[in-house]
C-alpha positions in Angstrom: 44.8 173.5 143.1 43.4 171.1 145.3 42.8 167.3 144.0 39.2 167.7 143.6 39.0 170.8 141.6 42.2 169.4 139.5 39.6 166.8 138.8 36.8 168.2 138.6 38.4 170.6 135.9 40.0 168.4 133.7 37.4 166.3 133.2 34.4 168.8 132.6 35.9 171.0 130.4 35.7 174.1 133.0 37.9 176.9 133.4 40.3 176.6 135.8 39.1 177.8 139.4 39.4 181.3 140.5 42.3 181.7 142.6 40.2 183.3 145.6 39.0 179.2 146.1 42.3 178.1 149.0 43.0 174.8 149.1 44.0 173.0 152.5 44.0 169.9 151.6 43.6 166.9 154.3 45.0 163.4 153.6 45.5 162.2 156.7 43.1 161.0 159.3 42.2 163.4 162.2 40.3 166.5 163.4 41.2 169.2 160.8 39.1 172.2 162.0 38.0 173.3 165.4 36.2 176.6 167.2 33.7 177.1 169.9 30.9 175.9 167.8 32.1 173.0 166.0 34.8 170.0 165.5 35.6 168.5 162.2 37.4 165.4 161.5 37.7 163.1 159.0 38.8 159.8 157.9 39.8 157.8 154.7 37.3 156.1 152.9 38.2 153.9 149.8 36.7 155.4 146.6 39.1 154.4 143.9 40.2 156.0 141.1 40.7 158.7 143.7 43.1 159.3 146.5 42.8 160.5 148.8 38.8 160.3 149.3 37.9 161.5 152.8 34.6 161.5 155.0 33.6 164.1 157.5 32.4 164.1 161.1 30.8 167.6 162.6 30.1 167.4 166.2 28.4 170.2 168.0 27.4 170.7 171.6 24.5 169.0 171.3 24.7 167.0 167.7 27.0 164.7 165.7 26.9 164.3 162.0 28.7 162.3 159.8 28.9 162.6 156.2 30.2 159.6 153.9 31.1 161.6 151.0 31.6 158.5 148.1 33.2 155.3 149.2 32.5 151.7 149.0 31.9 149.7 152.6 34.9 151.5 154.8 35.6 150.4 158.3 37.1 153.5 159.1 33.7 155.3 158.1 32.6 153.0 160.8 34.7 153.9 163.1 34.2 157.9 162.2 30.8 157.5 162.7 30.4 155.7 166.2 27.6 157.0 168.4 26.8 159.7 165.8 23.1 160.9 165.9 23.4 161.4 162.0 25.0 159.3 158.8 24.6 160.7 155.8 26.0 157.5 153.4 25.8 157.6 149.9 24.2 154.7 148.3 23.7 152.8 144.8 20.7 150.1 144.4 21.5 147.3 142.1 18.4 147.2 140.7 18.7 150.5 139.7 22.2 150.0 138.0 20.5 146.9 136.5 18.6 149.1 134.6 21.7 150.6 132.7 21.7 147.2 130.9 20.8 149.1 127.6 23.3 151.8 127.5 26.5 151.0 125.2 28.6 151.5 128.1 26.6 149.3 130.7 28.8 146.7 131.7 31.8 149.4 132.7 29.4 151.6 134.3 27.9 148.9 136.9 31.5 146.9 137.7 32.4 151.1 138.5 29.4 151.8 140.4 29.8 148.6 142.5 33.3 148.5 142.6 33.6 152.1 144.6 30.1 152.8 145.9 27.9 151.5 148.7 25.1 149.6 148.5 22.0 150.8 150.9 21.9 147.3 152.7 26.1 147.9 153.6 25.3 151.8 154.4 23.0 150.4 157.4 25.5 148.2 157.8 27.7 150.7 158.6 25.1 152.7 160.7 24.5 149.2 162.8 27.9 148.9 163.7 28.5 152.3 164.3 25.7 152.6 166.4 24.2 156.1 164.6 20.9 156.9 165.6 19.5 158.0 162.2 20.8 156.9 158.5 19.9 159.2 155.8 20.5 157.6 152.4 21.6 160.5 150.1 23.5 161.0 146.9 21.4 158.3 145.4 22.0 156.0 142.3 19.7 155.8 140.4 18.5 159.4 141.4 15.6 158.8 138.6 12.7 157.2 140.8 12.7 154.5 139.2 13.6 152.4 143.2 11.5 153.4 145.6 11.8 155.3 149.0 10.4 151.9 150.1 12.9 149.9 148.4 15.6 152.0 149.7 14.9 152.0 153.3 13.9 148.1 152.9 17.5 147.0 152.0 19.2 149.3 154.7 16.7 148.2 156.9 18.4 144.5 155.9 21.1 145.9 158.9 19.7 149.0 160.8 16.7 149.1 162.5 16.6 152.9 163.4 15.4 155.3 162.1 16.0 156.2 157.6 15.6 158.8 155.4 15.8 158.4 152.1 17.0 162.1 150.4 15.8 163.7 148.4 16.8 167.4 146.2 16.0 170.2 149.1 15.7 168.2 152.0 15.9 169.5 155.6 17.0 167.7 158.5 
């Protein structure tokens, strides 16, 4: 079994995987699948407790996207992602983990969130430097509401001046 699904089953209580799910686990930069439609690569990212933590580049004939999967600021995402036309980058607003201050378990939830997640203002950082021509801000803490779309794009916009998406559930691109 894979690292994620060890994970993912020890800590939620769920029965082991099926064994029709196969496992070919990359942790190793590179390009790990290729046809006549498509070429994946990835890269490391740093998202600590877990190692490896990878991000994902799909290029087509005619587009490039990049997916950050969770990570805090990673040059090698930069790298991954130059000249994309898409960057899907996780992001967490401090504000919105400020809000957390009343929860008995505040403190270690923030110095986690911050510690191994991106802020939106270093996700278009990355898009700058990477040159991407649209930034979609996705898997988005907190996913309440409670920041704004506005707020969002404002601090990525603190780096990036193309074009931003905040996501939300059932989004198309």
């Amino acid at each position: 079994m894979g690292v994620e699904l060890a994970a993912r089953t020890s800590t939620t209580g769920r029965d082991p995987f099926p064994d029709l799910v196969v496992v070919d686990e990359a942790s190793e930069p590179g390009p790990v699948y290729e046809d006549e439609r498509v070429r994946v690569g990835v890269t490391l990212v740093d998202h600590p407790p877990l190692h490896p933590a990878l991000a994902y580049r799909f290029d087509t004939r005619d587009r490039s996207v990049v997916l950050s999967g969770d990570t805090r600021y990673s040059e090698n995402l930069v790298d991954l992602a130059r000249d994309a036309d898409v960057l899907v980058h996780e992001a967490v607003h401090e504000r919105g983990i400020a809000m957390l201050e009343q929860q008995t378990n505040a403190r270690s939830i923030r110095e986690h969130m911050l510690s191994c997640h991106t802020t939106p203002e270093q996700a278009g950082l990355v898009a700058h430097k990477a040159n991407v021509g649209t930034l979609v801000l996705s898997h988005l803490v907190p996913a309440s509401g409670a920041v704004t779309d506005e707020e969002w794009a404002s601090a990525a916009r603190k780096h990036f001046s193309g074009e931003i998406v905040v996501a939300r559930d059932l989004l198309v691109i």
